[in-house]
C-alpha positions as CSV (number, residue, x, y, z in Angstrom):
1,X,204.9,54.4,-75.6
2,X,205.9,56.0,-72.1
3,X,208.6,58.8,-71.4
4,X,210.0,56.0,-69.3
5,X,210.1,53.3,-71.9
6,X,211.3,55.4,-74.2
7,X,213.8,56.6,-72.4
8,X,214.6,52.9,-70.9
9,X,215.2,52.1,-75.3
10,X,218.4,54.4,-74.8
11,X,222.1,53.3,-74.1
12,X,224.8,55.0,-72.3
13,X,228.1,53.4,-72.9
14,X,231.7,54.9,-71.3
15,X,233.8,55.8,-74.0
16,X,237.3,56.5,-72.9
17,X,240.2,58.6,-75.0
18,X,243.8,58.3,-73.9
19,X,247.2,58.5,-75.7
20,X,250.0,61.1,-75.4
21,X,249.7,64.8,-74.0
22,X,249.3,67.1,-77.2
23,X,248.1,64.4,-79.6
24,X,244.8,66.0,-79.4
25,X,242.7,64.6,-77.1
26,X,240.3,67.2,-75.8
27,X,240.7,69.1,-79.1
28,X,238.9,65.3,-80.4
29,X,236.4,65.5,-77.7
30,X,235.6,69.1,-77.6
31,X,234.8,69.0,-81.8
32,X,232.6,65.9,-81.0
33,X,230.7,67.4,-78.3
34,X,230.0,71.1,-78.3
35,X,231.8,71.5,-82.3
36,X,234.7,73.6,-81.3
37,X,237.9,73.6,-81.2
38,X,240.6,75.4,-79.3
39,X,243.2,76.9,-80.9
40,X,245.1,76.9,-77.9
41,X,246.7,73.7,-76.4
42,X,245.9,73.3,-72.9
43,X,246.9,70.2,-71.0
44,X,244.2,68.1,-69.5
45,X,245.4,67.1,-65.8
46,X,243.3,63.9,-64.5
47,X,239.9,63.9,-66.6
48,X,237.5,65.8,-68.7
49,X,233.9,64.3,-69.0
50,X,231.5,64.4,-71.7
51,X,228.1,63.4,-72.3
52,X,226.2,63.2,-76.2
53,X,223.5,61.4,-77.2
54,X,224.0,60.2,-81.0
55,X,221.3,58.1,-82.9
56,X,222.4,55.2,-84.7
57,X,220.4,53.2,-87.6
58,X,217.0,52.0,-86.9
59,X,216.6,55.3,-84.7
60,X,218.9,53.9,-82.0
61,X,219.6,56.6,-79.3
62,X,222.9,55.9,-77.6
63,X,224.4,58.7,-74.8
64,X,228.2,58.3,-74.7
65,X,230.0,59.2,-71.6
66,X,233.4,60.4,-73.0
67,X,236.2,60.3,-70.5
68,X,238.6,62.6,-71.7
69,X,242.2,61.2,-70.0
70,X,245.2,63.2,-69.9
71,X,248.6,62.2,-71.5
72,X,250.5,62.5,-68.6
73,X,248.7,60.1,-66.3
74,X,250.5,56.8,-67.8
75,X,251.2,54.7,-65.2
76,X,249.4,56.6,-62.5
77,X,246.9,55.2,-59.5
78,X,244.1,56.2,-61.2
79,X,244.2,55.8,-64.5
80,X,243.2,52.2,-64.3
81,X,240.2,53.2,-62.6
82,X,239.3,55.8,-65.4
83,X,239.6,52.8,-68.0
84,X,237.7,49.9,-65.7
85,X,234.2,49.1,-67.0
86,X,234.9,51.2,-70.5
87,X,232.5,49.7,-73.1
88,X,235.3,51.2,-75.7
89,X,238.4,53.0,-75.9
90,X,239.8,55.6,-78.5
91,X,243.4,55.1,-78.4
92,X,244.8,58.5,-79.9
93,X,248.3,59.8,-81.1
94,X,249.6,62.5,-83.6
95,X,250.5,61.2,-87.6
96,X,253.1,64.0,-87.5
97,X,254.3,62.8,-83.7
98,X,256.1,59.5,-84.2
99,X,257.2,59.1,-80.4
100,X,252.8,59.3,-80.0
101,X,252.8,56.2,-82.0
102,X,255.4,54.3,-80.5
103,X,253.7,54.7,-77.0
104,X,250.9,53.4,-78.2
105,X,252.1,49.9,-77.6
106,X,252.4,51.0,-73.5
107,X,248.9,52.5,-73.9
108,X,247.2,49.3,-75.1
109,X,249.0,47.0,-72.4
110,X,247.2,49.2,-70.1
111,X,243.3,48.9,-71.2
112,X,244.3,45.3,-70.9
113,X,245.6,44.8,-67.8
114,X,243.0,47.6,-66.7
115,X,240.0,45.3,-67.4
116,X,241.3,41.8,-66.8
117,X,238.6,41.7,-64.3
118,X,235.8,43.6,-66.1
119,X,233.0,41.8,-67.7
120,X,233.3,43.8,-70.2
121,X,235.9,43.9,-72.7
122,X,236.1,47.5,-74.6
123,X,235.9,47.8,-78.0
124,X,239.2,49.6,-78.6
125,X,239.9,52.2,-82.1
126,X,243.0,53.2,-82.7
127,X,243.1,56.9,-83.7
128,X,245.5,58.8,-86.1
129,X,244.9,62.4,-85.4
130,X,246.1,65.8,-87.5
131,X,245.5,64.6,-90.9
132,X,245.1,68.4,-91.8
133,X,249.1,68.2,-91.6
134,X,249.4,65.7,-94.1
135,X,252.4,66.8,-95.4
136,X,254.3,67.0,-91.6
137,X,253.4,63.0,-91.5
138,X,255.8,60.9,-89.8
139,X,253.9,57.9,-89.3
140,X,253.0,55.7,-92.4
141,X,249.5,54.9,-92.7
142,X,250.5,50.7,-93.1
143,X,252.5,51.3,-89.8
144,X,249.0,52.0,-88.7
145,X,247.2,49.7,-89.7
146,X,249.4,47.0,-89.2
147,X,249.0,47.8,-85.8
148,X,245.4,47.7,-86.2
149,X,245.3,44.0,-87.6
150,X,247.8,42.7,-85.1
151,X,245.5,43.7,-81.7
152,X,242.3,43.5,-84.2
153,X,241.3,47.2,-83.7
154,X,238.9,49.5,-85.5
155,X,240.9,52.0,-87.6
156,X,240.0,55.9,-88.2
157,X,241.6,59.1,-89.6
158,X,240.8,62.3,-88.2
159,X,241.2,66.3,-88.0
160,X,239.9,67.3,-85.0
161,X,240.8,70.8,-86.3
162,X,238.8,71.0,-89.1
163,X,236.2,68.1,-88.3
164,X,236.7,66.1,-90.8
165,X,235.7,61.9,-89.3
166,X,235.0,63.1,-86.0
167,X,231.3,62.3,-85.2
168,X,232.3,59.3,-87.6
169,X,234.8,57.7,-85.2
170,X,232.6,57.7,-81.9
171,X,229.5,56.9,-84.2
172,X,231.8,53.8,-85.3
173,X,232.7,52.8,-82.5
174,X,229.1,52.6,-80.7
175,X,228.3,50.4,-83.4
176,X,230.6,48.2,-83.2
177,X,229.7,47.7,-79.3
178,X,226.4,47.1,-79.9
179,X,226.6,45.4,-82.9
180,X,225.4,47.4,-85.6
181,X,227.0,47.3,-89.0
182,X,226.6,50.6,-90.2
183,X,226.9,50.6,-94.3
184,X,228.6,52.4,-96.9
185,X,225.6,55.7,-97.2
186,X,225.4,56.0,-93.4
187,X,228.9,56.8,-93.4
188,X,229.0,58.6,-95.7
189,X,225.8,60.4,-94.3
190,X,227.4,60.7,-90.8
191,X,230.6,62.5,-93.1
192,X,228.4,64.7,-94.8
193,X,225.9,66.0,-91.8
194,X,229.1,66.9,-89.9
195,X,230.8,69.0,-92.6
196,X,227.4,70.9,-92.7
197,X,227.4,71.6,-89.5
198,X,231.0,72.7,-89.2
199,X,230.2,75.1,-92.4
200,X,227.2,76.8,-91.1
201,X,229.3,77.4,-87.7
202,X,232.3,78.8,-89.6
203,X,229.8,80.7,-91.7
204,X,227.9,82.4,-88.7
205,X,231.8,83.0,-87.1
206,X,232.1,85.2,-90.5
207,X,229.1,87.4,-90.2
């Protein structure tokens, strides 16, 4: 087989992450793509882009184009245009940030009326992040998934702080767009591989 052809076997798909300012965001995007994550919370005005190629069973390469949207663009010119043509969506709040979760409701309304005219119809997630602060939760997880199972979303948990279902969430979600069922050991992989890696880069931070 070719560079070309083998190159022509991989997918790019535009994944797009949107919700509130300060839900975490970029933090979400940053531990996916480069595995860090910024202590400091810096707002993300218009768009930070991404690009990570992930392999998926039956040594499927996919690149993802994550569009990294910031809170405060809700109901601004472009945001539709940011959303158009997204192959799927990561729609992000805070667990310990209930006001996150009731905006939710304006955030979806907009993926919707953003690609009315799209062939495409994103696959959409919806995204509680912070689950490091358990114990500040103000958003039930059955509030959650109730929400899930009335728009028929994919549903993930995540810590973008300490990593934990990070890779897992985008890895999901490209599956789910191309229509992959990914089983209970390649999840559980996908969990495993990433707390490695986060280990051996806290571990070199520490010597």
């Amino acid at each position: 087989m070719s560079d070309s052809e083998e190159e022509s076997q991989d997918r790019q798909l535009k994944i797009v992450v949107i919700g509130d300012g300060a839900c975490g965001k970029t933090s979400l995007t940053t531990r996916f793509a480069q595995e860090a994550f910024g202590k400091q919370y810096k707002q993300t005005i218009g768009l930070d882009f991404f690009l990570k190629r992930i392999s998926l069973p039956g040594n499927l390469n996919v690149t993802l184009q994550v569009w990294d949207i910031g809170g405060q663009t809700l109901g601004g010119k472009m945001l539709d245009k940011y959303v158009y043509g997204a192959h799927g969506v990561l729609l992000v709040y805070d667990i310990t940030n209930y006001q996150s979760f009731e905006n939710l409701e304006d955030w979806y309304t907009m993926v919707k009326k953003a690609n009315e005219e799209s062939e495409v119809q994103p696959v959409i997630s919806l995204v509680g992040n912070k689950i490091d602060l358990e114990h500040m939760r103000t958003v039930k997880a059955d509030k959650h998934q109730r929400f899930c199972q009335e728009n028929g979303l994919l549903s993930q948990f995540v810590s973008a702080k300490t990593g934990d279902s990070v890779h897992l969430v985008f890895q999901k979600l490209a599956a789910e767009i191309i229509g992959i069922k990914l089983n209970k050991a390649e999840i559980e992989q996908s969990q495993v591989r990433h707390v490695l890696v986060i280990r051996c880069l806290f571990n070199m931070c520490n010597h």
